[in-house]
Structures are given as structure tokens and as C-alpha cells.
C-alpha positions as CSV (number, residue, x, y, z in Angstrom):
1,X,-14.8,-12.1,31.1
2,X,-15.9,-9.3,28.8
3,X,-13.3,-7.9,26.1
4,X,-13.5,-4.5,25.0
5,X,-11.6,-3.2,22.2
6,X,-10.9,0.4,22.1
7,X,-10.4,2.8,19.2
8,X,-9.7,6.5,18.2
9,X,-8.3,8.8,15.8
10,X,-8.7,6.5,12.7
11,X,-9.1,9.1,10.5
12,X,-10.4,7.1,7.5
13,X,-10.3,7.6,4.7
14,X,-8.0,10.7,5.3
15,X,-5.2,8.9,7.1
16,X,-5.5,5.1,5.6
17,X,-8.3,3.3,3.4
18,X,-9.1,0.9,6.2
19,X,-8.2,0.1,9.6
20,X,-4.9,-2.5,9.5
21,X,-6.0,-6.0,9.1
22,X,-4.8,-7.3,12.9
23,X,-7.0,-4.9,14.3
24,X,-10.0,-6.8,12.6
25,X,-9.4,-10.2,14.0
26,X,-9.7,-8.5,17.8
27,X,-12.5,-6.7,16.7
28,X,-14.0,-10.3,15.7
29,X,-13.5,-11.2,19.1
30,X,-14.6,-8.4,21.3
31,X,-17.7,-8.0,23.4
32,X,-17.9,-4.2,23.0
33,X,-16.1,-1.5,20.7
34,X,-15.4,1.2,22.0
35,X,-14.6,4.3,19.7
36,X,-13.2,7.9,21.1
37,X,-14.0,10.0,18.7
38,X,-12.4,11.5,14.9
39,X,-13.6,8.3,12.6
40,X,-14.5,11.4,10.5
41,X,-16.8,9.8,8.1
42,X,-20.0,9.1,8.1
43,X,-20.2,6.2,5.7
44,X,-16.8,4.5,7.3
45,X,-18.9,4.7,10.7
46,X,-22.1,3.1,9.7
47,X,-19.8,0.2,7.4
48,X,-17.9,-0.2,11.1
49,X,-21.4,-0.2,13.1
50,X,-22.8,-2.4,10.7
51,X,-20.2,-5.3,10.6
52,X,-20.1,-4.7,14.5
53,X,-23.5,-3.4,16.1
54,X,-21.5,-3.6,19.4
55,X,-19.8,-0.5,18.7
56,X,-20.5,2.7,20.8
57,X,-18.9,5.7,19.8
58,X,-18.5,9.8,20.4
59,X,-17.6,12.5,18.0
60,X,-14.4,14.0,17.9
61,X,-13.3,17.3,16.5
62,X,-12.4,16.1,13.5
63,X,-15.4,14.2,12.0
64,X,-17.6,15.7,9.7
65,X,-21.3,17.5,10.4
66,X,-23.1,14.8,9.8
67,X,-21.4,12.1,11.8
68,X,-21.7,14.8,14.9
69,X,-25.0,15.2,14.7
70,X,-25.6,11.3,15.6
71,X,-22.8,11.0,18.0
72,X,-22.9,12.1,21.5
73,X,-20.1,14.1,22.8
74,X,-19.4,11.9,25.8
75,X,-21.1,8.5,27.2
76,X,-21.5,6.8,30.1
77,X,-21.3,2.8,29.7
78,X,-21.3,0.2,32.5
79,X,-19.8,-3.1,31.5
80,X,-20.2,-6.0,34.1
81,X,-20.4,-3.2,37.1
82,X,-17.4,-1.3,35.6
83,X,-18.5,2.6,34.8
84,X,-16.4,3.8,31.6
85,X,-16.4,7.8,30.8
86,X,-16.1,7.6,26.5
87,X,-14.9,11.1,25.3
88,X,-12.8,12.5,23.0
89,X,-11.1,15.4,23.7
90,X,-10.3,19.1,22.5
91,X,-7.5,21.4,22.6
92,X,-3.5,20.9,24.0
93,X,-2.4,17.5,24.4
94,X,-0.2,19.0,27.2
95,X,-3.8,19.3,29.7
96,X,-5.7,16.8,27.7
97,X,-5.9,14.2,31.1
98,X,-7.0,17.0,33.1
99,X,-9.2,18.2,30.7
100,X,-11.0,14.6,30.5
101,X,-10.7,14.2,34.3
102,X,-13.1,17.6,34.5
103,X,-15.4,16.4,32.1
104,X,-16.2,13.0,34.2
105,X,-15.5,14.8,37.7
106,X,-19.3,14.7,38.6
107,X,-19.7,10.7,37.6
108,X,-16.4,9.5,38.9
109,X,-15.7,6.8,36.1
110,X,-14.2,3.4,36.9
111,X,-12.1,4.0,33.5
112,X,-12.0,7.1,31.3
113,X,-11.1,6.2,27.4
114,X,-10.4,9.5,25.2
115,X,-8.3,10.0,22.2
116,X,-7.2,13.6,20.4
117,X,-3.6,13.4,20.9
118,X,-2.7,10.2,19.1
119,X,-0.5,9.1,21.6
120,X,-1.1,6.0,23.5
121,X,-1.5,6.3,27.6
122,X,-2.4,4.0,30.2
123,X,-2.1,5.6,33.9
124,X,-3.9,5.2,37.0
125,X,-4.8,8.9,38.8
126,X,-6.7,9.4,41.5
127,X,-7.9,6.0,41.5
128,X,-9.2,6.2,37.8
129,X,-7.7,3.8,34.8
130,X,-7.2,6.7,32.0
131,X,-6.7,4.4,28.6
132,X,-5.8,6.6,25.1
133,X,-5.0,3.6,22.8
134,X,-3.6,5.7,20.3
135,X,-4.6,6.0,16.4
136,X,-4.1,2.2,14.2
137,X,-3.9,4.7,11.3
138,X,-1.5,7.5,12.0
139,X,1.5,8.3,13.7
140,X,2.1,12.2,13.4
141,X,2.3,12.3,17.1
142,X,3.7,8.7,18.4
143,X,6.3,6.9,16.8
144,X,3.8,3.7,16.2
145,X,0.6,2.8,15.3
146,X,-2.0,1.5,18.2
147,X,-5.4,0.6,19.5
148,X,-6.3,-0.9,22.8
149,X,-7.8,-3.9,24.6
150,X,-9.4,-4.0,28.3
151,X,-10.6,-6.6,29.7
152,X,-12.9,-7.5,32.7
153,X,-13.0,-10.1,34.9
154,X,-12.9,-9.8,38.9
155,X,-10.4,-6.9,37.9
156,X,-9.7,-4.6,34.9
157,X,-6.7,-5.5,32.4
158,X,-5.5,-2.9,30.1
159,X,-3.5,-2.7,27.0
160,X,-1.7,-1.1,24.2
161,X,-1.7,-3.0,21.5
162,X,0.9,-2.0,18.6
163,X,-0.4,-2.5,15.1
């Protein structure tokens, strides 16, 4: 079984000094660390990536020049034959799944993990997992705090995990 905690929005130090402490003893745990995008700095990014060199992360809108210029915009990653599309977003949240659907339409992602809204999802659509876990840091758009765990064994298990 492989366990993948998933991240976005976290906004530090803009939104809170650190990530919440229960979100650290899952990240202890995991296999991978997945990150969709608007860390926004730099220096929080390479702390994060060098406590956990598992991490694999994208740039979102809101993260400084110098943290886009090392992250990609989108990634492909295959854990234990599972593909996962890693974005994280732009625009409306209102089209936001279709938006991220488009972007992966060529590669046809086992799961696709974005972020941008803030708002925690977990739907199946045409056959696709699509997994937002939310921001652990703010809640301007969701009335609580959250981050997400998947894990893979001879199926994929999903979930929103409240901090």
C-alpha cells in the first residue's frame, strides 16, 4: 500500500506561519507528497522539500517568481501503475473541474489533484477520481480547514481530511 498525502493553497507565510501540527504526523507517514500549487514561498518550499524529499509539487498562481520558475505547471506521476494529473488551476471556481479535465484530456489521468478554489472535492467523472483537498491554512472559501490522503492498494482510497 502506498500513502500519498495531498496538499494545496497553504499560503505560508501569508495565511498561517506553518502548516497545522496534525498535518505533520501524516506527512511523517506518507510515501509521496503531493503539492497543487500556491505554497507561495520559496524558502517555505525548499524547508517542506527538505524535511520531505518525497514531495512533488506545481506552481500555482499565487507563488512568487522565483518559486515558478522551478516548478512545473502540471506533472504527470505514476504510483504503483496509478497515473495522477498534478495541477493547480486558474480562473472561476464555477469551471475549475472542467478546466482541469481539459488540461489532462490528452493523458487520461487515473486521478487528477488540483487546488485554486480552496474548497475540498472528491468526485468520480467520466471515470476519473478528481481530489481538491482543500487549503490546511485558510478557509475564505470552505467553512473548514483541509488536506487530503489517497491511498493505493489493489484500488484507490480517497479522503478529506479536516484539520
Amino acid at each position: 500500500m502506498k500513502k500519498i498525502v495531498v496538499l494545496s493553497d497553504t499560503h505560508i507565510p501569508e495565511r498561517a506561519e506553518d502548516l497545522p501540527e496534525k498535518l505533520y504526523e501524516d506527512l511523517q507517514s506518507a510515501d509521496f507528497i503531493l503539492h497543487a500549487g500556491d505554497i507561495t514561498s520559496l524558502d517555505f518550499f525548499k524547508g517542506l522539500q527538505k524535511k520531505f524529499p518525497k514531495l512533488r509539487a506545481v506552481q500555482g498562481n499565487m507563488d512568487e517568481p522565483p518559486l515558478k520558475k522551478i516548478l512545473p505547471q502540471k506533472e504527470l506521476i505514476t504510483i504503483d501503475k496509478v497515473t495522477i494529473g498534478l495541477m493547480h488551476g486558474w480562473g472561476s471556481p464555477r469551471g475549475l473541474l472542467d478546466l482541469v479535465e481539459k488540461e489532462f484530456s490528452k493523458e487520461k489521468p487515473d486521478i487528477i489533484i488540483f487546488g485554486h478554489s480552496h474548497q475540498a472535492l472528491h468526485v468520480n467523472k467520466n471515470g476519473i477520481l478528481f481530489f481538491n483537498p482543500g487549503s490546511p491554512t485558510d478557509k475564505v472559501f470552505s467553512s473548514a480547514n483541509s488536506y487530503g490522503v489517497i491511498t493505493i492498494n489493489d484500488k484507490i482510497n480517497a479522503q478529506i481530511r479536516k484539520v
